[in-house]
N, C-alpha and C positions, 0 to 999 in steps of 0.2 A: 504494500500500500504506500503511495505516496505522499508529501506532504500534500495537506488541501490547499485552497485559495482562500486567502482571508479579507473577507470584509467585512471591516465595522461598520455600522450604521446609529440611529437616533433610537437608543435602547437595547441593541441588540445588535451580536456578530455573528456574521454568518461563516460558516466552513465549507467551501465545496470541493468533493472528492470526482475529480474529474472520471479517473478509469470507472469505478463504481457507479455513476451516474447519481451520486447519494449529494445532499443539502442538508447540514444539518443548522441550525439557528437556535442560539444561546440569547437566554433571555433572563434578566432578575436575577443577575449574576451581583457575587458579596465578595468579600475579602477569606470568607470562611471556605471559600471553595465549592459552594451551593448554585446551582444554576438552572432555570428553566429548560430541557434542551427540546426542540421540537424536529421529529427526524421524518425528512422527503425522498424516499425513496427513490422519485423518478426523476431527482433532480429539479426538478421545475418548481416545484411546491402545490401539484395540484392534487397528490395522493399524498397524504398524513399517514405515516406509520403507527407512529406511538409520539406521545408527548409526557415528559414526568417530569418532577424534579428530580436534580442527581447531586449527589455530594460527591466532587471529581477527586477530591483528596483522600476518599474512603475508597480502600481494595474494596470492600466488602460491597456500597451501594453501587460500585461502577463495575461489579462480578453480576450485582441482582440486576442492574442495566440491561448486560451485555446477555445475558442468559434471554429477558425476556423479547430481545431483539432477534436474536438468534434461530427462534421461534419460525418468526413469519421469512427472514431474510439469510436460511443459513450462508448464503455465495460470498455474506462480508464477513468480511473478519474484525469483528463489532469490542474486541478489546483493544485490537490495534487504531481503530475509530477511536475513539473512549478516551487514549490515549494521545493520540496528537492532539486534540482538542482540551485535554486540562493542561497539555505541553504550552499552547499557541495561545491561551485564554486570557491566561494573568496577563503579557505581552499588548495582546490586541487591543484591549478595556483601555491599557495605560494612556495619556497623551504624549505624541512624541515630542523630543525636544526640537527647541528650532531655535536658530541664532538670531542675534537682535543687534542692533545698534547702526544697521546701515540706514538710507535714508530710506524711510516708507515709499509707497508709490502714490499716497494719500496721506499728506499731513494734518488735512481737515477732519476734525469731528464729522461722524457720519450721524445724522439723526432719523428716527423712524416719522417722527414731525419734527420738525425744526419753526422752533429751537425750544422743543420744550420735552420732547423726547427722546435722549441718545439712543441708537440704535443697537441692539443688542443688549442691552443690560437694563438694567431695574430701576425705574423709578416709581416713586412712592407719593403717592397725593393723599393726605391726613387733612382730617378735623371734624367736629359735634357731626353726631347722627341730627340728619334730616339735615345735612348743609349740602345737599343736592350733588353730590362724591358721584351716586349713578347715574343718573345726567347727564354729569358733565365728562364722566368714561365711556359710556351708550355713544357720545355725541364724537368722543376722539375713535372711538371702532367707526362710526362710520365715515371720518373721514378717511382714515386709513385704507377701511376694505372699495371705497368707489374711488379713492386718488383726488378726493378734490378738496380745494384750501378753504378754512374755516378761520374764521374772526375776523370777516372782514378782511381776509388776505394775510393775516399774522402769522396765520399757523401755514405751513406747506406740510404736507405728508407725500411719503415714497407707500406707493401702493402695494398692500399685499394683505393675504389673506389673516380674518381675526378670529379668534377663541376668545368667549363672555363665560368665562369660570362663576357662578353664582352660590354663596352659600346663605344667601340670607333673603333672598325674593323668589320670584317666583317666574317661571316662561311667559304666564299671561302677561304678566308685568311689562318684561322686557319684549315683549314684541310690540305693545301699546305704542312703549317708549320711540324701539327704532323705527318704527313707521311715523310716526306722529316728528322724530328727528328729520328721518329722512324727506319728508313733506316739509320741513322748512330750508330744507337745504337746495328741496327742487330737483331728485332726484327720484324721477319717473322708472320705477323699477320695481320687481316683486323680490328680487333678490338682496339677501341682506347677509350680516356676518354668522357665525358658529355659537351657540349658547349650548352649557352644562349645567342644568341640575344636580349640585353637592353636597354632599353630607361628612364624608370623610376626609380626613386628614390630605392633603395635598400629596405628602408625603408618603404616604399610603397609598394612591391612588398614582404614582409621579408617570408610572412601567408605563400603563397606559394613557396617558397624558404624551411621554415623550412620542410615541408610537403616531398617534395625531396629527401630533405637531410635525412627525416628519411625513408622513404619508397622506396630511392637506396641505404643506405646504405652507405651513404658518411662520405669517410674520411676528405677529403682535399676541399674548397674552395677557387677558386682565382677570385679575385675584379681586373678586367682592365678598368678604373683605379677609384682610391680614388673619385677624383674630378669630375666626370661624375656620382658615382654612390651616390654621399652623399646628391645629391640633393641644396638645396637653403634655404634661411630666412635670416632676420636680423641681427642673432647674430651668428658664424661662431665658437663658441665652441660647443653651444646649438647643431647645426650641425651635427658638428662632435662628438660629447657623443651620439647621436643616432645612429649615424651610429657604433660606438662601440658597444652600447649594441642591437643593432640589431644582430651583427655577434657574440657577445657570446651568444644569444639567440641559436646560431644554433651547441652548444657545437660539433662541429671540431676543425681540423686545419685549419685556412685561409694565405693566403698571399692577402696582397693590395699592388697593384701597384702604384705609386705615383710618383709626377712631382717637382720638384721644380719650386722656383721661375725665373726668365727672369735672375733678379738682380744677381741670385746666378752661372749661367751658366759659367761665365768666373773666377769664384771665384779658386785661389789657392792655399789658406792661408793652416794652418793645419785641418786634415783632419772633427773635428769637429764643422766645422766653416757653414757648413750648414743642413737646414733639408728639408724634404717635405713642399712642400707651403700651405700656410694657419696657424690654428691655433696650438697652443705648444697644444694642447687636443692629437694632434694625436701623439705627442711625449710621451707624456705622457701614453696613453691610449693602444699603439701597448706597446709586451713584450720584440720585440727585432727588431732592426732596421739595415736596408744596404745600402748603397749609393754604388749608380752603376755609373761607367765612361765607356765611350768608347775610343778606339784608333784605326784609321784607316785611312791607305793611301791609294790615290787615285787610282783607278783602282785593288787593293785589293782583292783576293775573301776570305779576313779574316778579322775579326776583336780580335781586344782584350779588353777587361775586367777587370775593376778592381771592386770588390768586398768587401768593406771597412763597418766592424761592427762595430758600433754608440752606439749602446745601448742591453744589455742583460738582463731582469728583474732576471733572476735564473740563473747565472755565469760569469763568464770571457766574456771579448769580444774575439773574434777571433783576430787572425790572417788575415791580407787582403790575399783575393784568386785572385789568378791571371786566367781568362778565354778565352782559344784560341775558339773561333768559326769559324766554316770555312765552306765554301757555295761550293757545288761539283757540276758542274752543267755539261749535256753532251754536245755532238757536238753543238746543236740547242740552248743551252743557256738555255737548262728549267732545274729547281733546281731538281738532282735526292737526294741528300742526305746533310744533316746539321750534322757535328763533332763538341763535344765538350770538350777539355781537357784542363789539367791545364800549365799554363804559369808564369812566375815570373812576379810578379810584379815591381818589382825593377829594373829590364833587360828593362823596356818600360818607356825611358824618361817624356814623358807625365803622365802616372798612376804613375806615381814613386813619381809626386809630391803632392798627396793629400795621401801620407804615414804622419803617424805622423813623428815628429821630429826625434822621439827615433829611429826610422823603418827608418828612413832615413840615420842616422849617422853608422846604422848596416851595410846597406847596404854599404856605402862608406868605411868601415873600413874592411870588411871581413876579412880579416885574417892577414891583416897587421897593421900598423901603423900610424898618422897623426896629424901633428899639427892642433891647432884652426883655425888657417889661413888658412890652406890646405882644410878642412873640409870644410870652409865658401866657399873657391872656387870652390866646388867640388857642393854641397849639393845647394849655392845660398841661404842658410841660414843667419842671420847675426850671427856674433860672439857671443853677449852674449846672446843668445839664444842657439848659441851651450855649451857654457861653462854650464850654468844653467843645461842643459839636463845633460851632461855628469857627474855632481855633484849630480844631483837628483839620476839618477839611477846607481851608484857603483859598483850594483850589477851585473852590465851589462859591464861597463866601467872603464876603469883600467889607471891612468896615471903611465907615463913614462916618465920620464923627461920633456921635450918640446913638448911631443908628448902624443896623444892618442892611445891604442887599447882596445880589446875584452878580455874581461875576460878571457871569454875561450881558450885564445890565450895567458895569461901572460906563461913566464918562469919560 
């Protein structure tokens, strides 16, 4: 018997034993030597022999293997199979190494939206349930899965296909949503992105997840929400470092949806004063993070948005986005369409105040002029907080006598 051809794939390596005409495919493979194997006889994978688990490190389960192989296929010689395969396994799973330090061929950040979604990796949109988190994710799956720009031209997305992971709504739900999205977007089509009904742990579920992601063709996954899909145990980083490398296992982009804490919902302080609840793993661990506010009066058919970046592993943080959502609904009161455009955030007393300091004193100064006491009145900052900012950034702030303004505004 010769050696096979090995290919890895998204969850799963395949062996193929050319003379034999045999395919076998390892699946839910561990470090303990345990692996899914599923064996194709006719090479193709259209006749399923047997499928079990096998522990490749045990003489004994890979004798009770070869034995029950043996059975239907005596012509192979199914220990010598058995064999190459716990040989080539450890091997194949690995990542190979690769040199670094010459010049890429791409030195630009690639984004799955730009510029609010690096591509490939994990970012993370937090804050209070009912601050419209699925919304405003329903609303980035469909610009991503039809390719077209959203916020009024803000957002650009590279097109590709999406997964709506749901652990806390419902399909009726989200189908409401994406049509009712996609009717303000003006996109005439029956066709929309992938939604999952969840209950289980992420992590628990990942084998077939990854499986998905490579055989639709997935660009984009979204986790609703962190807390429902990270599962449970003792230790609450352990946790959550699973639940990270579970989703780089699935080389996309993801967004996770995430809650803050109770304690932090009334919080007003500056705008880096809170994060998603639970462990710093998942501060650490996402590449670039958002905290979402809501603003909305009663009887309302709008709400507004404040969009505040936290953390960027590969650049600058943004700029806070301001977001008008607005709910169209006809005579009878059923939602015919969901608008999403952009809004100031500074214009919305409430979001204005989880701006930073610096974004605060910009906005009160606009084009004019103000003393520190004016400032502190205006802003509800204290004084030497104002003063400090205005001394840190120079570059921004220009004194004038008694008074402060905008650089860009000296004479």
């Amino acid at each position: 018997m010769n050696k096979p051809v090995v290919t890895p794939g998204m969850g799963q390596i395949t062996f193929k034993f050319e003379e034999e005409k045999l395919r076998v495919v390892a699946e839910r493979y561990d470090d303990d030597g345990t692996a899914v194997l599923s064996f194709f006889p006719d090479g193709t994978g259209e006749v399923l022999l047997d499928r079990n688990k096998v522990n490749l490190l045990s003489a004994q389960s890979k004798s009770t293997q070869a034995r029950r192989l043996q059975q239907n296929r005596p012509d192979i010689a199914w220990d010598d199979t058995l064999t190459w395969i716990t040989h080539l396994l450890d091997e194949a799973r690995r990542e190979p190494l690769v040199s670094i330090g010459k010049r890429p061929e791409r030195m630009l950040v690639e984004y799955q939206v730009r510029p609010i979604l690096e591509k490939g990796q994990p970012t993370t949109i937090y804050g209070p349930g009912g601050s419209a988190k699925s919304y405003l994710a329903a609303y980035i799956a469909c610009l991503v899965q039809f390719g077209v720009a959203g916020l009024g031209g803000q957002w650009k997305p590279e097109q590709g296909n999406v997964i709506y992971l749901d652990w806390e709504s419902s399909s009726g739900d989200h189908k409401r949503r994406a049509w009712a999205i996609k009717q303000g977007l003006g996109l005439d089509t029956e066709d929309t992105f992938q939604y999952g009904f969840c209950s289980q742990p992420l992590v628990a579920d990942i084998h077939n997840l990854q499986r998905l992601v490579d055989e639709r063709k997935i660009a984009l996954v979204i986790i609703d929400s962190q807390m429902a899909a990270s599962g449970y145990g003792p230790d609450p980083s352990q946790v959550s470092s699973q639940y990270y490398n579970a989703l780089r296992s699935l080389r996309c982009t993801t967004v996770t949806l995430d809650h803050v804490s109770k304690a932090e919902w009334g919080k007003l302080a500056d705008a880096d004063s809170t994060g998603p609840y639970g462990s710093v793993v998942k501060f650490n661990r996402s590449r670039s993070q958002f905290e979402v506010r809501k603003s909305q009066s009663p009887g309302a058919n709008f709400v507004e948005l404040g969009l505040y970046h936290h953390k960027h592993n590969e650049g600058p943080l943004l700029k806070e986005v301001g977001i008008r959502v607005e709910f169209v609904n006809d005579a009878d009161g059923v939602l015919e369409k969901v608008t999403f455009s952009p809004c100031e955030v500074s214009d919305n007393p409430e979001l204005s105040k989880r701006l930073t300091v610096k974004a605060r004193l910009i906005s009160a100064l606009g084009g004019g002029t103000m003393s520190v006491k004016g400032l502190a009145e205006v802003t509800g900052i204290s004084e030497d907080i104002i003063r400090t900012n205005l001394n840190r950034y120079k570059d921004t702030f220009v004194s004038l006598g008694n008074e402060w303004g905008l650089r860009a505004y000296e004479s």
